[in-house]
N, C-alpha and C positions, 0 to 999 in steps of 0.2 A: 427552431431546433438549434441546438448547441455546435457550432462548427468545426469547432477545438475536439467534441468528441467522436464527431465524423469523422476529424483528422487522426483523432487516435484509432480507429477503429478499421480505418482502411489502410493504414500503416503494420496493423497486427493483423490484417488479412481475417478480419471479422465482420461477419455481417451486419450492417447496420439497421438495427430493431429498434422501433422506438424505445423498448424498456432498456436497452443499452446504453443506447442514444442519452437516458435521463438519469440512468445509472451512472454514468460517467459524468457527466454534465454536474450533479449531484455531488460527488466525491471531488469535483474539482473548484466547488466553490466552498468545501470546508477545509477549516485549518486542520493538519496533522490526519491521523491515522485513524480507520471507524471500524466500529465493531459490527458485528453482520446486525446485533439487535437493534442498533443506531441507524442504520440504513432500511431495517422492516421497520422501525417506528415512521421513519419520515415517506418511504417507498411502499409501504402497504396497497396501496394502488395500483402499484406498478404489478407487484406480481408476490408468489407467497414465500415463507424461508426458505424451503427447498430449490423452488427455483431463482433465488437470488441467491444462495450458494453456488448450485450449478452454475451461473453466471461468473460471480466473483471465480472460481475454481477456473473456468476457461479464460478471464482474465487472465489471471496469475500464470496459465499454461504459456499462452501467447505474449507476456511480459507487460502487459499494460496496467496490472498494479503487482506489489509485491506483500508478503503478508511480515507481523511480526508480534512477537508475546508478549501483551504487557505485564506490566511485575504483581497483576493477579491470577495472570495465567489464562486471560479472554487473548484470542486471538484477534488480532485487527488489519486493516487491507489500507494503503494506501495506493494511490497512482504514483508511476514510475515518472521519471521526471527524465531527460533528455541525458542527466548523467548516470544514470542508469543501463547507458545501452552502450558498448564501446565496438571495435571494429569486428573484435574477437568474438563476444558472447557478448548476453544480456547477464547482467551481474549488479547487483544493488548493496554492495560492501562501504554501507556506512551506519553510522551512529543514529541511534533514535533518544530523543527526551522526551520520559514518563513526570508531569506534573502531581505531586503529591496533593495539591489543593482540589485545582478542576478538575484534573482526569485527566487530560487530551494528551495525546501521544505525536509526539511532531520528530518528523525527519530532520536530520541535521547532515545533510548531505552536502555543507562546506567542511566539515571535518575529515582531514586526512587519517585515514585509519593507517598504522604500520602492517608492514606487510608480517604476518603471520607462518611459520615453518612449523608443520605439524611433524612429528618422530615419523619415521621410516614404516609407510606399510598403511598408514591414516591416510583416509581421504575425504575432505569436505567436503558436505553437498549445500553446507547453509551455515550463517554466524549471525550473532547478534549481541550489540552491544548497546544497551538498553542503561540511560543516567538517570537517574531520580529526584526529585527534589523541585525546587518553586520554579514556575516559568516566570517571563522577564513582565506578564500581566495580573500575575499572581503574588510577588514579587513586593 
């Protein structure tokens, strides 16, 4: 069994299930961002869409992956990475590349994003800044 997702899993004060356990494990040997049908193609074993939704969902709750839209408008989950988490909150305010070729949706979480001033009376609960075009193996 995967240690790294014991590790994540007893960090976000979650039970450790084996379908977790492989869930995670799973998400952290792929590049970039997956879509929940990508994970029941390969996880169909593990358990059915519904319950690997409610999974990913309590994920995202407890901050051990974060979600993001790619620019077809499929929802996709990535794991949270250690810059993810700061003293204050859990906050995942960075940039994502959408590959026009392959697909794959990858975190670019070296990207300094500017800080953002919404008008008076706004208040963000989420952002996304989602770039398009060739990755550097597409390329």
């Amino acid at each position: 069994m995967s240690q790294n997702a014991q590790n994540i899993l007893a960090k976000a004060g979650l039970r450790k299930t084996n379908a977790r356990i492989e869930i995670i494990a799973f998400m952290d040997n792929q590049e970039g961002a997956l879509a929940l049908a990508d994970l029941e193609r390969s996880l169909l074993h593990l358990a059915d869409r519904a319950t690997l939704y409610r999974t990913l969902k309590s994920f995202e709750e407890a901050g051990v992956v974060h979600k993001v839209v790619d620019p077809s408008g499929v929802l996709r989950y990535a794991l949270c990475q250690e810059s993810c988490h700061t003293d204050e909150a859990h906050q995942h305010a960075h940039a994502h590349f959408s590959c026009t070729s392959c697909g794959k949706m990858i975190c670019l979480e070296e990207l300094d994003l500017p800080a953002m001033i919404l008008p008076e009376g706004f208040l963000a609960e989420e952002a996304q800044l989602v770039f398009t075009g060739w990755c550097k193996n597409c390329r």
